[in-house]
C-alpha positions, -999 to +999 in steps of 0.1 A: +000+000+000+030+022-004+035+023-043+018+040-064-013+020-084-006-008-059-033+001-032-063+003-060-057-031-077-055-048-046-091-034-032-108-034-065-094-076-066-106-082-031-138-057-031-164-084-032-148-100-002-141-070+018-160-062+056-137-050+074-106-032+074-077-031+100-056+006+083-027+020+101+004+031+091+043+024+081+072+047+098+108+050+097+125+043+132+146+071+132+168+047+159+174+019+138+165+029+100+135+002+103+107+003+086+077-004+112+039-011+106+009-003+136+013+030+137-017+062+133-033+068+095-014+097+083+017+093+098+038+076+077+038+065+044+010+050+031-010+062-001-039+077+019-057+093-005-054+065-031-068+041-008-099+060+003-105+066-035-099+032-043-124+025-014-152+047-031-145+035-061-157-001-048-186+018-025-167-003+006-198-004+032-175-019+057-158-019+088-127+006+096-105-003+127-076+023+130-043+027+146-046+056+172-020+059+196+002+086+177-028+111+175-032+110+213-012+134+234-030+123+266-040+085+274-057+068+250-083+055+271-096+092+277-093+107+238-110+075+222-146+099+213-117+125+202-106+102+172-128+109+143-119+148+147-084+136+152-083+119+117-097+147+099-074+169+113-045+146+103-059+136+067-059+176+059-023+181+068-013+153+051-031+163+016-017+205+024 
């Protein structure tokens, strides 16, 4: 889900068997140079905006389970209702 074209063939392939989706995103340790995966939408370097097209595109009625820690300043546990405004917030930076 990192190169380009990539994302859409492999949701319109699996669009008929899609319900739900588990999206978060890849980062660079700055520590160690490695590439790591489970981390918040928007915040590394995923093709955001192609795969939400690409979602569209197949009218994806499903399920979205999302990475959140990285959005939350404070604990988790008291920001949850917070993360919808959170990701909008980070989907408009990353497009800017």
């Amino acid at each position: 889900m990192t190169v380009a074209g990539r994302p859409t063939d492999i949701l319109r392939k699996a669009a008929r068997r899609l319900d739900h989706l588990h999206l978060h995103d890849q980062t660079q340790n700055g520590l160690t140079g490695r590439w790591e995966d489970h981390h918040a939408p928007f915040t590394g370097r995923m093709r955001w905006l192609e795969i939400f097209r690409a979602l569209h595109e197949i009218a994806y009625k499903g399920l979205f389970l999302f990475e959140t820690t990285e959005l939350y300043p404070e604990e988790p546990i008291d920001t949850t209702g917070r993360f919808p405004e959170l990701l909008v917030q980070a989907s408009r930076r990353y497009v800017e």
